[in-house]
LUMMIVO-595686 format. One record per residue (C-alpha): x, y, z. Coordinates in steps of 0.5 Angstrom, whole numbers, plus 2048, in hexadecimal, padded with zeros to 3 digits. Each point is the difference from the previous one (the first is absolute). Example, Ala and Ser with C-alpha at 12.3 -4.5 7.8 and 13.67 -1.06 7.14 Angstrom:
{rec {819; 7F7; 810}}
{rec {802; 807; 7FE}}
end
This chain:
{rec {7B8; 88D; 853}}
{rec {7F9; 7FF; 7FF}}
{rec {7FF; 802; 7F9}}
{rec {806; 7FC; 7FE}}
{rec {7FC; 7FA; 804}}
{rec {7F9; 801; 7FC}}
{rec {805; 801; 7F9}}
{rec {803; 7F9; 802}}
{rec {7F9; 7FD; 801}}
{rec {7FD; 803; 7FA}}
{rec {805; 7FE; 7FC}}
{rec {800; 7F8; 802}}
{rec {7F8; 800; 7FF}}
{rec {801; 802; 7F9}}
{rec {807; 7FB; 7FF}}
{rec {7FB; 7FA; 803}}
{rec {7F9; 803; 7FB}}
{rec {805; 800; 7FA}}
{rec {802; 7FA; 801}}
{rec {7F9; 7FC; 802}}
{rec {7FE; 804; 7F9}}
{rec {806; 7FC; 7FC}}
{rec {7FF; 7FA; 804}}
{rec {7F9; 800; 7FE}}
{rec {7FD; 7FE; 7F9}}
{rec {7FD; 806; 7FE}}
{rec {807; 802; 7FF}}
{rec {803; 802; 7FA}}
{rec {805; 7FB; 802}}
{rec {7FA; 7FB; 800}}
{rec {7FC; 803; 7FB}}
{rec {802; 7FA; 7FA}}
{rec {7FF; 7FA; 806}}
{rec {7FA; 802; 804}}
{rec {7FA; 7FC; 7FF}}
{rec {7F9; 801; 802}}
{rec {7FA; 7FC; 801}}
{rec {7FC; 800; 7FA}}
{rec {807; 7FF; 7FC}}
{rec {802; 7F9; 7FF}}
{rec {807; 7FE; 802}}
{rec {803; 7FE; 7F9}}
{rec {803; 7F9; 800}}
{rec {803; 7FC; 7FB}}
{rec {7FE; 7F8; 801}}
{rec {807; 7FC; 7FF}}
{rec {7FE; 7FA; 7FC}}
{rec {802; 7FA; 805}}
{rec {803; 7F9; 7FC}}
{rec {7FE; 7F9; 804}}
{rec {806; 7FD; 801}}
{rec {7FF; 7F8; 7FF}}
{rec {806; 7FE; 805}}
{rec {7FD; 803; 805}}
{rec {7FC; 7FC; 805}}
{rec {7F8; 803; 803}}
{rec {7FF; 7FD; 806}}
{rec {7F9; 7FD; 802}}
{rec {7FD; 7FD; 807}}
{rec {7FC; 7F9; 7FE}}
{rec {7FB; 7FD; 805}}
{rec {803; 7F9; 802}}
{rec {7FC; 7FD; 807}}
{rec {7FA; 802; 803}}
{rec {7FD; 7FE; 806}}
{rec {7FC; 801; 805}}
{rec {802; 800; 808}}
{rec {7FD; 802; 807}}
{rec {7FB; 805; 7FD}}
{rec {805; 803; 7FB}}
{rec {801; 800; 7F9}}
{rec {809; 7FE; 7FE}}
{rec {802; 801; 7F9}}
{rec {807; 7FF; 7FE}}
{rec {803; 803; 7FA}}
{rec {807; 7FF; 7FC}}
{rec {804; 805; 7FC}}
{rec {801; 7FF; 7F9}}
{rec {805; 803; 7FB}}
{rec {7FC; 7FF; 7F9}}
{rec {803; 802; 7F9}}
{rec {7FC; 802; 7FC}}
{rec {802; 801; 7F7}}
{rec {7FF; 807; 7FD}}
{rec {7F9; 7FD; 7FE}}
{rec {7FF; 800; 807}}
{rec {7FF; 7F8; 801}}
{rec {802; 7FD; 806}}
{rec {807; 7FD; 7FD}}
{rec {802; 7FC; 807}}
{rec {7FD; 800; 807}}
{rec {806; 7FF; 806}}
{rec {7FE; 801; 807}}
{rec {805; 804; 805}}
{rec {7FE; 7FC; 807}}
{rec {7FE; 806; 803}}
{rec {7F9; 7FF; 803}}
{rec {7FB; 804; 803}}
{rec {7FA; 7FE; 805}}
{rec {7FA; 803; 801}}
{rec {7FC; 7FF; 806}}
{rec {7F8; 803; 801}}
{rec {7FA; 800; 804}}
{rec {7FB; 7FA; 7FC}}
{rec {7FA; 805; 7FF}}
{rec {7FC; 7FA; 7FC}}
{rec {7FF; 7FD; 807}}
{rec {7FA; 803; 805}}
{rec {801; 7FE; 806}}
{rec {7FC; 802; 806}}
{rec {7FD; 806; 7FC}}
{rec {7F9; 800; 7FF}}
{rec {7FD; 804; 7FB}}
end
């Protein structure tokens, strides 16, 4: 009984080896796909055409002002179209805003230096 115990185990520990050789990229499976660190991973750059009827959105400062110590800036989404010489053709604001509020740091108040 013991013996065929000890067979049993022997016998998996060689079925997981094998499998973790297969597995890894040493194998002769692998051989053709592994890469190590000094060899660059090959890509091949896909060549990419703008589209001119698709909008680039862009945040534009609107207001600025100062309250309370802090500094409140606003700025207003805008779709801009732009030709396929990359002039701005039109510029339509989406009315989707943004509000920005941070501490005045211009202002040194009760710091003495």
């Amino acid at each position: 009984m013991k013996r065929k115990t000890f067979i049993s185990v022997f016998f998996a520990v060689i079925l997981l080896g094998f499998s973790a050789y297969l597995d890894s990229p040493y194998s002769f499976l692998n051989k053709n796909y592994a890469y190590s660190n000094d060899q660059p991973a090959v890509a091949i750059p896909a060549s990419v055409e703008s589209s001119t009827n698709v909008p680039e959105t862009k945040e534009k400062l609107v207001k600025r002002e100062k309250e309370a110590g802090y500094i409140i800036e606003t700025y207003e989404e805008y779709e801009v179209y732009k030709d396929k010489d990359g002039q701005i053709v039109k510029s339509e604001p989406t009315g989707q805003t943004d509000t920005l509020k941070y501490w005045d740091y211009s202002k040194n108040k009760g710091i003495s230096k």
